[in-house]
N, CA, C and O atoms as a Tinker XYZ file with bonds, in Angstrom:
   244  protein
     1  N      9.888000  -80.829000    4.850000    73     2
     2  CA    11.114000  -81.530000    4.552000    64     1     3
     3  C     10.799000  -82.907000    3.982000    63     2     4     5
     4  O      9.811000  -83.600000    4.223000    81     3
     5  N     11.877000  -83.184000    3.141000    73     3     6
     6  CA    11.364000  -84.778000    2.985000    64     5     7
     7  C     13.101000  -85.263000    2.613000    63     6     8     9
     8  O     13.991000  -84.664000    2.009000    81     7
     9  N     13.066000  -86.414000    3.186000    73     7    10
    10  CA    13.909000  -87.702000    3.269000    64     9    11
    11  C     14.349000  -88.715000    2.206000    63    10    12    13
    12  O     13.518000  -89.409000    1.620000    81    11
    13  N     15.338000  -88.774000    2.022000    73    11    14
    14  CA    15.804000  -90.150000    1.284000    64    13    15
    15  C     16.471000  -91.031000    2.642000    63    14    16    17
    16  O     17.132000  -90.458000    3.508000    81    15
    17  N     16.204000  -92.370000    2.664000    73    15    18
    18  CA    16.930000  -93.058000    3.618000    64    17    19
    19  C     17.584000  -94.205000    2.999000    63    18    20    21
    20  O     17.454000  -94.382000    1.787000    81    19
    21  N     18.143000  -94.847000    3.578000    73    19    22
    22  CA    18.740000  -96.065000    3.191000    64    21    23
    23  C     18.688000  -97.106000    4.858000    63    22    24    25
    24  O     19.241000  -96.966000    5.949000    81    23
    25  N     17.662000  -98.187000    4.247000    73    23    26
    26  CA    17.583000  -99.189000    5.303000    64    25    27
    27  C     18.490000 -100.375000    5.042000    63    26    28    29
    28  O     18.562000 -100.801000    3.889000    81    27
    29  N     19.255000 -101.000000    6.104000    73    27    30
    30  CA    20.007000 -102.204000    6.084000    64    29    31
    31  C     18.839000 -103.513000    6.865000    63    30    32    33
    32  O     18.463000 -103.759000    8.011000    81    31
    33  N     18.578000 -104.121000    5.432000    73    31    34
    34  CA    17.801000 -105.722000    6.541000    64    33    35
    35  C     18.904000 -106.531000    7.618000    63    34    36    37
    36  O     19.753000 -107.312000    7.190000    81    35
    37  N     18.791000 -106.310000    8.612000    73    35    38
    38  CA    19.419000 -107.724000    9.749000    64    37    39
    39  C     19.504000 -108.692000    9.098000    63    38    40    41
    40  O     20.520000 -109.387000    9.086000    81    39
    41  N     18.098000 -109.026000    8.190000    73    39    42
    42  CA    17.982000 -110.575000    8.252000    64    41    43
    43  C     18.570000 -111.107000    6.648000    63    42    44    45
    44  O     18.776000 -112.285000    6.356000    81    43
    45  N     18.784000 -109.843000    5.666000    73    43    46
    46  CA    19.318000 -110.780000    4.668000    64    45    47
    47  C     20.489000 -109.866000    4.161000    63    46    48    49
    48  O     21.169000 -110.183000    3.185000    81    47
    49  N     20.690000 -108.688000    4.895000    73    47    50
    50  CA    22.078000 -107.919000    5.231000    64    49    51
    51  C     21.883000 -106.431000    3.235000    63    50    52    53
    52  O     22.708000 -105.688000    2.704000    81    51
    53  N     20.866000 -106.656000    3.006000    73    51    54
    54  CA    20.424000 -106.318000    1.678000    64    53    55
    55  C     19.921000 -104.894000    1.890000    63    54    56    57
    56  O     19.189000 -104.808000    2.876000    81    55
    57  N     20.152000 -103.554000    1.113000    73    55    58
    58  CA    19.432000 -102.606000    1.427000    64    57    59
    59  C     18.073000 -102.484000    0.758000    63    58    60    61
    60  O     17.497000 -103.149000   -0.103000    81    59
    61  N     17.756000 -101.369000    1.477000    73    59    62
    62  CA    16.444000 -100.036000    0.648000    64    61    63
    63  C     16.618000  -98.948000    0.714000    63    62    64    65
    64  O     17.004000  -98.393000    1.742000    81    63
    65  N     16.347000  -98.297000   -0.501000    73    63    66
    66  CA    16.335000  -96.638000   -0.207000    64    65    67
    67  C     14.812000  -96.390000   -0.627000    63    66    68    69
    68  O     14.166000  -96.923000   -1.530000    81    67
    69  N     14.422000  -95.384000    0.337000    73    67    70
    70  CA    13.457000  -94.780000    0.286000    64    69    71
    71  C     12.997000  -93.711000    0.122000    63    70    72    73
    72  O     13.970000  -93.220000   -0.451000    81    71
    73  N     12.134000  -92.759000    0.168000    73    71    74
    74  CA    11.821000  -91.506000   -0.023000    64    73    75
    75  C     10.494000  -91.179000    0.805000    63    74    76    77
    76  O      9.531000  -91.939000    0.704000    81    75
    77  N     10.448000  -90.171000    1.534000    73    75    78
    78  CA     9.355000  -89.999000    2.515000    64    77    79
    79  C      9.399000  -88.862000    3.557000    63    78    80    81
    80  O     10.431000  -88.641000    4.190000    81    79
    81  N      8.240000  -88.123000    3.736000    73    79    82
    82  CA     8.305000  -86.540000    4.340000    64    81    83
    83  C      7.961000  -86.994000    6.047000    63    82    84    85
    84  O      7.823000  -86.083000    6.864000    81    83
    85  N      7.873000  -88.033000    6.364000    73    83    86
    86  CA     7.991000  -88.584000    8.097000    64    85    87
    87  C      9.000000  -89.665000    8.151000    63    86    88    89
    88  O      8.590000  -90.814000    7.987000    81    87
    89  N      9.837000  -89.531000    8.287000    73    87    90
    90  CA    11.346000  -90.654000    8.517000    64    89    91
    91  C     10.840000  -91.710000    9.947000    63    90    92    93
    92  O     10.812000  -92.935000   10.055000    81    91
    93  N     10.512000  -90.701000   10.833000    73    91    94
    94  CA    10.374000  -91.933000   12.082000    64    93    95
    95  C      8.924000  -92.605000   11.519000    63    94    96    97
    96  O      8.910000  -93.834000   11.445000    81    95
    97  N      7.951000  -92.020000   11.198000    73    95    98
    98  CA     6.440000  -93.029000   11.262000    64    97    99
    99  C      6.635000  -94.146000    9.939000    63    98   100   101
   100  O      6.060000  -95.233000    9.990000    81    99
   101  N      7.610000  -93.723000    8.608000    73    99   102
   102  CA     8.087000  -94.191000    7.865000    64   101   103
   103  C      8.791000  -95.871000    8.222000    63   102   104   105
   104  O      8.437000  -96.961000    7.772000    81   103
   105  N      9.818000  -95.556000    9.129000    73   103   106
   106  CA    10.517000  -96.469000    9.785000    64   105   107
   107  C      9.790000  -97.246000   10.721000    63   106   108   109
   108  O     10.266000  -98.328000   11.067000    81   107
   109  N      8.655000  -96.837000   11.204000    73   107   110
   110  CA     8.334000  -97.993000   12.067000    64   109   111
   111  C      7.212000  -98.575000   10.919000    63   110   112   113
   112  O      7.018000  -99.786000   11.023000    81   111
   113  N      6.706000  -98.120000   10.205000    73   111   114
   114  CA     5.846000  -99.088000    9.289000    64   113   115
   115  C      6.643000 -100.104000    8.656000    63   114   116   117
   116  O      6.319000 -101.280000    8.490000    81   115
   117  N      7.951000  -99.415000    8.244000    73   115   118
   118  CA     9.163000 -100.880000    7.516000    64   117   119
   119  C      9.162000 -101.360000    8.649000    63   118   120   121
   120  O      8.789000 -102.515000    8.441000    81   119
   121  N      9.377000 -101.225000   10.035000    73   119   122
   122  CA     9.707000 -102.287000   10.962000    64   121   123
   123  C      8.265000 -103.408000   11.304000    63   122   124   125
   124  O      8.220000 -104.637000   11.334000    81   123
   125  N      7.144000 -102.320000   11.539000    73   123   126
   126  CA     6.219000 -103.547000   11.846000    64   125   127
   127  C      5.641000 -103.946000   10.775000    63   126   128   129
   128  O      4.423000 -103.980000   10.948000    81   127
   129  N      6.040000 -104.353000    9.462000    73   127   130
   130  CA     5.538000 -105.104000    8.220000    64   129   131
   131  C      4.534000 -104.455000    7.106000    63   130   132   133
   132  O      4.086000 -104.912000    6.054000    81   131
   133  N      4.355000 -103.134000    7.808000    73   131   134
   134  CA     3.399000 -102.457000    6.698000    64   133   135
   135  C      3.470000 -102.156000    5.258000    63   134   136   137
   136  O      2.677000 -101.794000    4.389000    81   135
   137  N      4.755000 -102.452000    5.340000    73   135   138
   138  CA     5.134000 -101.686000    3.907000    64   137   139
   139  C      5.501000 -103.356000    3.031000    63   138   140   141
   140  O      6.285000 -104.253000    3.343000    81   139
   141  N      4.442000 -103.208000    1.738000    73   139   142
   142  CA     4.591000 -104.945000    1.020000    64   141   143
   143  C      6.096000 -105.040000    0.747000    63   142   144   145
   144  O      6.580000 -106.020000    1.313000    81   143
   145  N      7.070000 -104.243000   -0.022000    73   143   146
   146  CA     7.876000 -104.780000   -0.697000    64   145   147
   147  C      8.819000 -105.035000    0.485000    63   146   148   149
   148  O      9.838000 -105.475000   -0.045000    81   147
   149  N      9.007000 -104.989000    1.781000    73   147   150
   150  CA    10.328000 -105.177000    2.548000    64   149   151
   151  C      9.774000 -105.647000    4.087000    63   150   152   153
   152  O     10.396000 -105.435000    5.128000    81   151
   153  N      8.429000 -106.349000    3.984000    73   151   154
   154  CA     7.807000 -107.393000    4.963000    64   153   155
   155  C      8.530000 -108.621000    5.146000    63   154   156   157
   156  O      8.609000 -109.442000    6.060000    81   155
   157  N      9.052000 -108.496000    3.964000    73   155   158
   158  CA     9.929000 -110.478000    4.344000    64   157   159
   159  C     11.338000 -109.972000    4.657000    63   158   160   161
   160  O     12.174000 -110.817000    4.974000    81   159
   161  N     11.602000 -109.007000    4.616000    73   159   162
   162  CA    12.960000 -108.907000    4.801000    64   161   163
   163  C     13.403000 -107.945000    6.174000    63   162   164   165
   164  O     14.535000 -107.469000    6.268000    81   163
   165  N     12.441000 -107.756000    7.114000    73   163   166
   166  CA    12.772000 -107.741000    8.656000    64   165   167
   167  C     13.320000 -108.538000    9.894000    63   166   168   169
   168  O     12.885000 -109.658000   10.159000    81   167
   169  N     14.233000 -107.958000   10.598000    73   167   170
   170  CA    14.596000 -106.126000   11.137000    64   169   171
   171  C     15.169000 -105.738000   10.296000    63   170   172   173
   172  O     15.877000 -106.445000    9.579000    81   171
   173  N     14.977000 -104.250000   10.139000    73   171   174
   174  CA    15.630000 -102.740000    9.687000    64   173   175
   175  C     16.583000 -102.417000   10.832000    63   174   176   177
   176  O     16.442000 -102.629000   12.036000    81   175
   177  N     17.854000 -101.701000    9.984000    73   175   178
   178  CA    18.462000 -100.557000   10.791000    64   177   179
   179  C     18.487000  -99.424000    9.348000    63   178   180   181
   180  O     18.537000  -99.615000    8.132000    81   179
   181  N     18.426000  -98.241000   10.190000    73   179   182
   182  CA    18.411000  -96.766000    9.638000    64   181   183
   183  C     20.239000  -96.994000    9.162000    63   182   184   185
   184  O     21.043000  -97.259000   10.056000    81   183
   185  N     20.617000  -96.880000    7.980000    73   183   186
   186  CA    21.788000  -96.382000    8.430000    64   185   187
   187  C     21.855000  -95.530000    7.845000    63   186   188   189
   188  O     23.035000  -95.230000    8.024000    81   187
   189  N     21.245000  -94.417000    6.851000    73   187   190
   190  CA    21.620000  -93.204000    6.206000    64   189   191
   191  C     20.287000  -92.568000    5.889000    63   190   192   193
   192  O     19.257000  -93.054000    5.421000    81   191
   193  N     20.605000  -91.306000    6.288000    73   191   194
   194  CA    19.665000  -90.010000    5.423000    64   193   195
   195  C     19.854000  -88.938000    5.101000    63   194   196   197
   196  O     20.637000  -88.200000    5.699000    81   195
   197  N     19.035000  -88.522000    3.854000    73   195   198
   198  CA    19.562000  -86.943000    3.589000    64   197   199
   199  C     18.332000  -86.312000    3.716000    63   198   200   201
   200  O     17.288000  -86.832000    3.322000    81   199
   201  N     18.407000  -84.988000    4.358000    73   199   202
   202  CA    16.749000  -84.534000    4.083000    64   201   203
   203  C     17.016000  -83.349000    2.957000    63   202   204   205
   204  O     18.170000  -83.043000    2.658000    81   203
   205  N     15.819000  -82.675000    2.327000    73   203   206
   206  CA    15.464000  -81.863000    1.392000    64   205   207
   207  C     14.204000  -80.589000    1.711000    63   206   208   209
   208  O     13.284000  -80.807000    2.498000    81   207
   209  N     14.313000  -79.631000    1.169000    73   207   210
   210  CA    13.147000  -78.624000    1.587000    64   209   211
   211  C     12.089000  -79.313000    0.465000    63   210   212   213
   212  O     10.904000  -79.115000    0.733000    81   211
   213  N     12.326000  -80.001000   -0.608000    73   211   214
   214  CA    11.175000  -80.065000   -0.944000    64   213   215
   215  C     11.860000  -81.704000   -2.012000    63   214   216   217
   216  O     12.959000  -82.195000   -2.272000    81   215
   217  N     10.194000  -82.051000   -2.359000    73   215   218
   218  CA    10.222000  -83.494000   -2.643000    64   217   219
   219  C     11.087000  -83.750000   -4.185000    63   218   220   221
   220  O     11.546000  -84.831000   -4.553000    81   219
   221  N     11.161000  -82.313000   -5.014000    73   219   222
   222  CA    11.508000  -82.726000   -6.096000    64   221   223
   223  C     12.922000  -83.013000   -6.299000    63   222   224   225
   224  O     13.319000  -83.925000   -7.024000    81   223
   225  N     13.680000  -82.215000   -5.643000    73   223   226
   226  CA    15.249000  -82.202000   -4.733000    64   225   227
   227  C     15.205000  -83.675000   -4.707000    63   226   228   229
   228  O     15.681000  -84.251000   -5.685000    81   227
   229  N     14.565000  -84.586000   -3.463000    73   227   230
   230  CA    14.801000  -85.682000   -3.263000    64   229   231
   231  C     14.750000  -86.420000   -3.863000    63   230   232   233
   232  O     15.510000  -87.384000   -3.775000    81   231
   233  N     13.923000  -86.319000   -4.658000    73   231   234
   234  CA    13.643000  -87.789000   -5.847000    64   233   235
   235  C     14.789000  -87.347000   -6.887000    63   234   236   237
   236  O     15.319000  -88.286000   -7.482000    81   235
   237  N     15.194000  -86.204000   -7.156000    73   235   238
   238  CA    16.263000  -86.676000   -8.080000    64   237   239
   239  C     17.638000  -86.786000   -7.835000    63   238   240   241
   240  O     18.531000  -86.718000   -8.679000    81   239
   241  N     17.833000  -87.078000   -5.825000    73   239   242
   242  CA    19.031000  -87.651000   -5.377000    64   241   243
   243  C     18.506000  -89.774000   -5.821000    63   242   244
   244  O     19.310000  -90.673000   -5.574000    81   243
């Protein structure tokens, strides 16, 4: 399966959408700073996802 999500920053109220076949290990790397482009812009909340049987589905939601 793989994921599109949409993260809401706490801290500057701004989203992300993402794309990714582990949603939870995904989400805690945006939370503990792993990921460069959305390190300055923590806490995350999850607020949306769609999942897909396969990756090509997702990328062209």
């Amino acid at each position: 399966m793989f994921y599109v999500y949409v993260l809401r920053s706490l801290k500057d109220n701004k989203r992300y959408v993402g794309l990714t076949s582990d949603i939870s290990r995904r989400f805690r790397e945006h939370q503990n700073g792993s990921v460069k482009s959305t390190r300055h812009r923590r806490p995350f909340e999850l607020i949306y996802y769609e999942s897909y049987e396969n990756k090509s589905e997702a990328m062209k939601r």
